[in-house]
C-alpha positions, 0 to 999 in steps of 0.5 A: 494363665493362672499360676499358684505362685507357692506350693509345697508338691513334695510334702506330705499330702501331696507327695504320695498322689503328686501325679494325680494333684497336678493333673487334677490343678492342670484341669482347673485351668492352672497352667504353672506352679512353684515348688517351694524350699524350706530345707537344704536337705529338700533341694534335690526332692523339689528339684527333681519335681520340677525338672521331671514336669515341664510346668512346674519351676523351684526354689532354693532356700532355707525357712526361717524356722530351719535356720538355726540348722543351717547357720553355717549354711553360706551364700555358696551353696546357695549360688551353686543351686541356682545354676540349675534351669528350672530353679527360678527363685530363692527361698522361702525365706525370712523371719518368723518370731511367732513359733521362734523356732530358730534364734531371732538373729541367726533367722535375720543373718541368713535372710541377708545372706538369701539377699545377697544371693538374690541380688547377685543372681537377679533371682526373686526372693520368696519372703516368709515373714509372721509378727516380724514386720519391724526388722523385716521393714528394716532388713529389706530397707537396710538392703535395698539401700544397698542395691535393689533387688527382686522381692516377694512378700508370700502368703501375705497376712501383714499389716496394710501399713506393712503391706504398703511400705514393702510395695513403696520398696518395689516387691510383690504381694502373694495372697493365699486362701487365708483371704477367703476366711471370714476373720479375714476382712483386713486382708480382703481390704487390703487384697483389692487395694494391691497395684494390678501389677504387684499382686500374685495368687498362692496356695501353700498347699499342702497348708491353708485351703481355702473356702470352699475346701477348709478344713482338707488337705490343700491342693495347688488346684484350690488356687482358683478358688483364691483367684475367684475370691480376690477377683470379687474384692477387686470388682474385676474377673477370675480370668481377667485376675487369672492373666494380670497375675500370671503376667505379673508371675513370668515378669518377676520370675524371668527365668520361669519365661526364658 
């Protein structure tokens, strides 16, 4: 059951042959994809995605580079795009100081609200986080203390140190194809280190394929390449990899299952 746990089916690249990329996904053995949000203004777009194909599932949410755009965007709009049956996470969201694109704090008060959201619907939280590793840890820290709730740590490029810290708070880890670039050893080491039970495989597509495809416009397919690598570095194989994480997919997303 191999599922690419983050894919971007309306962008550019995949949108204009979206029939023809999740056919050519479908015959590689990928069996579910999740449509990913990073705008309000995408909702409907990635919504209607999902509920035109049986396969593919949303999410709702705002990247952390679109927040000072949405900064009055409150937890009700949020709430009110989850009663849909096919959105089944919220984000992505996050911090992202490498391109600051939004305000540093206006980026952390609308993470909080993503979490306040996920905490009461019982729905997953897609995290985007790159060079924030501090508030991040605090922020999921500050807000797990509160009350728990279900996390994800998406496209995973951290630091072990983070990596291990989030996984003690109870979230999941996604590897993407980054993991099978050659720069990419501390990501590897830390790829086989991951529970069996906490770890996903993405593309991000249209973004980041992996080897053998660098340098191409990623499709959610290529995911089976990043399963095949990260079943290598754990000394398992692809389709056992293929059923832990899929399993691991359907237990975190519960409402994909139902």
């Amino acid at each position: 059951m191999l599922i690419d746990s983050h894919c971007h089916l309306n962008y550019k690249g995949l949108i204009e042959t979206q029939t023809e990329v999740l056919a050519r996904a479908r015959a590689r053995g990928v069996r579910g994809f999740l449509n990913i949000s990073t705008r309000q203004s995408e909702w409907d777009a990635v919504l209607a995605t999902a509920q035109r194909e049986s396969d593919v599932w949303a999410s709702i949410g705002i990247h952390p580079h679109e927040a000072d755009a949405h900064a009055d965007l409150g937890a009700e709009a949020l709430l009110a795009a989850t009663a849909d049956p096919k959105v089944i996470a919220i984000g992505e969201t996050g911090l992202d100081y490498y391109y600051d694109h939004s305000d540093r704090q206006v980026q952390q008060d609308l993470f909080r609200v993503h979490i306040g959201v996920a905490r009461e619907t019982g729905l997953p939280i897609v995290i985007h986080t790159r060079d924030a590793e501090d508030d991040t840890l605090r922020i999921l820290t500050e807000e797990m203390a509160k009350s728990a709730f279900p996390a994800l740590i998406h496209c995973f490029t951290a630091s072990a140190d983070f990596g291990r810290a989030v996984l003690e708070l109870g979230l999941t880890i996604s590897i993407s194809g980054i993991v099978t670039f050659k720069n990419a050893k501390d990501l590897q080491a830390f790829a086989a280190e991951v529970p069996d039970d906490r770890l996903l495989v993405e593309t991000d597509a249209p973004f980041l394929a992996p080897v053998p495809h660098r340098g191409k416009v990623c499709e959610p397919g290529f995911v089976a390449d990043t399963c095949a690598f990260v079943a290598g570095l754990r000394g398992t194989t692809t389709e056992a990899l293929a059923a832990q994480t899929g399993a691991n997919f359907f237990r975190l997303f519960s409402k994909a299952e139902a």
